[in-house]
C-alpha positions, 0 to 999 in steps of 0.5 A: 500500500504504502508503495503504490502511495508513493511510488505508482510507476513501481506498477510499470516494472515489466518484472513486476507481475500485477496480477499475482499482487492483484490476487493476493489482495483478494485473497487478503479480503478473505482473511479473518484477521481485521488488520489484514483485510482493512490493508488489502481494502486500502490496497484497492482503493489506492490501486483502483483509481490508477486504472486510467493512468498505469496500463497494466493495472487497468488490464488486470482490473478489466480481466479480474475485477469480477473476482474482487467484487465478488470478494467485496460482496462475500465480505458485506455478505457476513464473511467479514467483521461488521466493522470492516463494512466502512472499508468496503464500502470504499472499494465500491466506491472507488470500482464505481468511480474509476471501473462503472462500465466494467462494474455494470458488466460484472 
């Protein structure tokens, strides 16, 4: 998280593989520990937005947005902490703001 705050081009690395990191955050979602999960949350809403402006994000998005939404779902669903609800909540947002095309499809 920290990383992506401070240095977004770090997703422009061509060794860098997005869609492990990607996957790994939503399996993070999953996890019953609450600091882990509001990280991966805050992972999202921090990586969502760059979907525009860093191709290979916006490409592993486009292809595995449904798998993180679902996630989000199952969490709101009771799989999480009703205090990660806010967190959430967040990610919707932000799947919202900067995916709505690829949102309404999924």
């Amino acid at each position: 998280l920290q990383a992506l705050k401070r240095k977004p081009d770090l997703f422009l690395c061509s060794n860098l593989d997005v869609k492990a990191l990607f996957q790994c955050g939503v399996l993070s979602l999953k996890f019953p520990e609450a600091p882990t999960v509001k990280a991966s949350c805050g992972f999202f809403t921090e990586l969502l937005p760059r979907c525009g402006e860093i191709a290979p994000v916006g490409q592993v998005v486009h292809e595995n947005g449904k798998v993180l939404l679902q996630a989000v779902l199952e969490g709101i669903g009771g799989q999480a902490s009703r205090s990660l609800m806010d967190h959430f909540a967040e990610i919707l947002f932000a799947l919202n703001k900067h995916c709505f095309s690829l949102l309404s499809v999924w």
